[in-house]
C-alpha positions in Angstrom: -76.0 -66.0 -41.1 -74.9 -68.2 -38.7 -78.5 -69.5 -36.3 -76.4 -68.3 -33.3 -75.0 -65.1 -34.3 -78.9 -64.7 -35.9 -80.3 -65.1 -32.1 -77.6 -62.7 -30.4 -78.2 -60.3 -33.0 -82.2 -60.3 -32.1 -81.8 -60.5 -28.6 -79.2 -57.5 -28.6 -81.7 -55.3 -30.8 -84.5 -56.3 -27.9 -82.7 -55.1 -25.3 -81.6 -51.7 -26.9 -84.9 -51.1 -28.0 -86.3 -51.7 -24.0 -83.8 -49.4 -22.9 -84.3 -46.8 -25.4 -88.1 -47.0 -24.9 -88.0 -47.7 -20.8 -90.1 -45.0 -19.2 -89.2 -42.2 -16.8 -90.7 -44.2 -14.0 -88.1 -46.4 -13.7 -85.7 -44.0 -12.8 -87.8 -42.4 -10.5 -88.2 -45.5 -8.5 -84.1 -45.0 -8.0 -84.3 -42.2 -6.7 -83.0 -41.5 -2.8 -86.2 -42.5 -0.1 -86.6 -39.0 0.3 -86.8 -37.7 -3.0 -90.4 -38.7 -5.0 -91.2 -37.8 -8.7 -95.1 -37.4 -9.1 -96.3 -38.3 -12.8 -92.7 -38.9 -14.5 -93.3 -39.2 -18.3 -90.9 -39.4 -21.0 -88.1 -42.3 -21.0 -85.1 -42.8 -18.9 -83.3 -40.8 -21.2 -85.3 -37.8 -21.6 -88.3 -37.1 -19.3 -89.9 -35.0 -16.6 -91.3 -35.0 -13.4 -94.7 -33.2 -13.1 -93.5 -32.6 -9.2 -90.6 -33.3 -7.3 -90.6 -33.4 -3.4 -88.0 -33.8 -1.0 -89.9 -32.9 2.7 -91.7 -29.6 2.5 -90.0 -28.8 -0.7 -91.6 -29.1 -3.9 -90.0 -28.4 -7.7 -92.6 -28.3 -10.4 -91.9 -29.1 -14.7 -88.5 -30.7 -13.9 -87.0 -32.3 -17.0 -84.2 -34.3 -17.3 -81.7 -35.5 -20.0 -79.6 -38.1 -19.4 -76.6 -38.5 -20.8 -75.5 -42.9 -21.7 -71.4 -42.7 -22.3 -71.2 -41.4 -18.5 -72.7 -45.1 -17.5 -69.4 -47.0 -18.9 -67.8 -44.2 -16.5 -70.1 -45.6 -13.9 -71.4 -42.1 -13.5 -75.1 -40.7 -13.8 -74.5 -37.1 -15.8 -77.7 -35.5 -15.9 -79.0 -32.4 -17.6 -81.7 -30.7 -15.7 -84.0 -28.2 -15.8 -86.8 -26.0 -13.9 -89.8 -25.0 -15.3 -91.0 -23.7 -11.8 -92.0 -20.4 -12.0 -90.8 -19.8 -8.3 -87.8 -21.7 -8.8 -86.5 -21.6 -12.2 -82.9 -22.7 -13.6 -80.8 -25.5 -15.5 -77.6 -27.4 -15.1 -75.5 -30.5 -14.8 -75.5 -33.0 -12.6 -73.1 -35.9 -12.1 -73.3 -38.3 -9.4 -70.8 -40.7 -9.1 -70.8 -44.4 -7.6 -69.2 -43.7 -3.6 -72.1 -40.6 -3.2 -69.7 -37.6 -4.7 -71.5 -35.3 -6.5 -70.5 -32.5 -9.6 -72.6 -29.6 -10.3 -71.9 -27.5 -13.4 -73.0 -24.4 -15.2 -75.9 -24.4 -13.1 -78.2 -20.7 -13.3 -81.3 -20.5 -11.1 -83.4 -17.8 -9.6 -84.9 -18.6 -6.3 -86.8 -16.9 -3.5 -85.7 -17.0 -0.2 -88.6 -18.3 1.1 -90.2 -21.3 0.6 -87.3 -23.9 2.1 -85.1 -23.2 -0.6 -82.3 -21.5 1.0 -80.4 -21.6 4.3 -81.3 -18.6 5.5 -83.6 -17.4 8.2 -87.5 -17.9 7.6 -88.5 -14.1 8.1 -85.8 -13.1 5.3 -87.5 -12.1 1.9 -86.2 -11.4 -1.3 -84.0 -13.6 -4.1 -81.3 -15.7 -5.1 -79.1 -15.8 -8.2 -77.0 -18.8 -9.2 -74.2 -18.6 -11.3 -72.1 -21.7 -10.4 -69.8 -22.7 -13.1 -68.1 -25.9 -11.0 -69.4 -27.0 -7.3 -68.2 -30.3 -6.0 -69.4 -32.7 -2.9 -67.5 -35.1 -1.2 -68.8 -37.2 1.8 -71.9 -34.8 1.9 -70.1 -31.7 2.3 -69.0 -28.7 -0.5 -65.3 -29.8 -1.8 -65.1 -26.8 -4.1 -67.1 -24.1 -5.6 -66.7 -21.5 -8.5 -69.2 -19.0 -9.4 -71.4 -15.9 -7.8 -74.4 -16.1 -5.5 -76.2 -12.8 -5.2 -79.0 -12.2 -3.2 -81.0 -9.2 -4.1 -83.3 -7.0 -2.5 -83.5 -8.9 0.9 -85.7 -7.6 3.7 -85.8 -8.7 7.6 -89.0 -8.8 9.0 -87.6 -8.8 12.9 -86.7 -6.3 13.1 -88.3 -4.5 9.9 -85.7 -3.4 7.9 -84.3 -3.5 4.1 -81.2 -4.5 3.8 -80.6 -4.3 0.2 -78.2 -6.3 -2.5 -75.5 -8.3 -2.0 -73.1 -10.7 -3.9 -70.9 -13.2 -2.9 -67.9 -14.3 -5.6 -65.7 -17.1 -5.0 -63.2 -17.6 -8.0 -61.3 -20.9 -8.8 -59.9 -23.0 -5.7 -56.6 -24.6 -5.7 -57.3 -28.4 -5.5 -57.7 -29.6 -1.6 -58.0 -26.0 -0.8 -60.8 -23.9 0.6 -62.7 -22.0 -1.2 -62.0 -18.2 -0.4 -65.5 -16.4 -1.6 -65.5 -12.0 -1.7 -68.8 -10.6 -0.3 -69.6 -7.2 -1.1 -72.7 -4.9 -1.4 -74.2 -4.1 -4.4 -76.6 -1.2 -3.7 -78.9 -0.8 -1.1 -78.8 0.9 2.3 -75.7 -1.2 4.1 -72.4 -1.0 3.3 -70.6 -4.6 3.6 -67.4 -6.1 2.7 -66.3 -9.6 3.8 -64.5 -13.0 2.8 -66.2 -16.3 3.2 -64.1 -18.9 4.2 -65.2 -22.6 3.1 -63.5 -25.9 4.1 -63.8 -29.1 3.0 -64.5 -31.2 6.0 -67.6 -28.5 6.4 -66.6 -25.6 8.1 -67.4 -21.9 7.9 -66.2 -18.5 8.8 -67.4 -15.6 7.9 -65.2 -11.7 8.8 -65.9 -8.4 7.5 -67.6 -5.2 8.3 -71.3 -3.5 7.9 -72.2 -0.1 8.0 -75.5 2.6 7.4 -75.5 4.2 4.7 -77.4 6.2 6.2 -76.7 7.4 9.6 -80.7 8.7 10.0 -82.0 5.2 9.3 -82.9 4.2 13.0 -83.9 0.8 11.4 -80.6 -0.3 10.6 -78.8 1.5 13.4 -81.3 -0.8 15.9 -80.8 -3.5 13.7 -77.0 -3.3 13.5 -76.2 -2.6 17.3 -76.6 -6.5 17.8 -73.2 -6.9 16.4 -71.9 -4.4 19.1 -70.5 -1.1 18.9 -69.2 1.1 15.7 -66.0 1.8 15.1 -65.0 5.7 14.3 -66.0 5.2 10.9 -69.5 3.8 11.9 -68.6 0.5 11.0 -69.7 -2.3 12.7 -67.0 -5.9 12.5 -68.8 -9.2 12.3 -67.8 -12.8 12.7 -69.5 -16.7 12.0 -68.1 -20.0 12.0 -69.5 -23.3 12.1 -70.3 -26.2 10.0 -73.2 -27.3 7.5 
């Protein structure tokens, strides 16, 4: 064997044998600022973060998998996984090089509290994610397919249970918003809506709400914020914005 060939040969087998072996601490220290993985263990390829914190939020047993042809595509394609038992779930993640970011098959469970969720602080209950393809571009949601159903939610100003809900947005025509169907699925309101998401960021949110109960002074108090009932006892609702 040529001495040359010999020394590329060894050198070659070194460097595989670093990367293979490289622990999960080194991609930890890639991470975004914000983002910090206390006591990574494992390798690059497979490991786990004891705790991961962004802010106020924390994500315990997070495991990873990562997945080595989606390098040559200059893409990271993850395989992740919570082990939290107030936050568990699984998916993929790909992140490509100008910031864009895929999310597929993802599940989770999560509770409403604890900074996980947009919505307001005094709202209890849980979230379901079934998302089968979610994209972002420039920071904000390009596309989404899947269901998000909330379940069992409760306002605590004023007191009142507001029951089950799910929220279904089926496969988007590319450069499209995505059009998402919200609907009750049990529980003391009646709703029906469309969720309307763009990709430059906005929102808007139309549909209608209703008592199931016309006793429940709860609800009725809680629902004449949105102004007065129609002659069904329905009650219209708007929201836009961005995020």
């Amino acid at each position: 064997m040529p001495s040359k060939f010999a020394i590329v040969l060894v050198v070659a087998i070194f460097l595989i044998t670093v990367l293979v072996r490289m622990p999960a601490g080194v991609l930890s220290a890639l991470l975004p600022r914000e983002l910090h993985c206390q006591e990574p263990t494992g390798t690059v390829w497979q490991g786990a973060c004891a705790e991961l914190r962004s802010g106020q939020l924390t994500l315990a047993d997070l495991h990873w998998r990562l997945h080595p042809l989606a390098l040559l595509r200059a893409q990271l394609r993850l395989e992740l996984q919570s082990g939290d038992a107030h936050a568990a779930g699984h998916g993929t993640v790909t992140l490509h090089l100008n910031g864009d970011l895929e999310i597929e098959s993802l599940s989770a469970l999560l509770p409403l509290r604890g900074g996980f969720t947009p919505l307001p602080a005094d709202w209890d209950g849980g979230l379901e994610l079934a998302i089968a393809h979610a994209s972002l571009a420039s920071h904000h949601l390009a596309s989404i397919e899947g269901t998000l159903t909330a379940r069992q939610l409760r306002s605590e100003h004023p007191a009142a249970d507001l029951g089950s809900f799910e929220l279904r947005f089926p496969p988007a025509t590319a450069g499209a918003a995505s059009i998402g169907a919200l609907r009750d699925i049990g529980g003391p309101l009646a709703l029906q809506g469309v969720v309307q998401l763009a990709q430059g960021g906005a929102y808007e949110i139309n549909g209608t709400v209703a008592a199931r109960q016309a006793s429940d002074g709860e609800l009725q108090q809680l629902l004449q914020l949105l102004g007065p009932a129609d002659a069904q006892g329905r009650h219209e609702f708007s929201l836009s914005g961005s995020y």
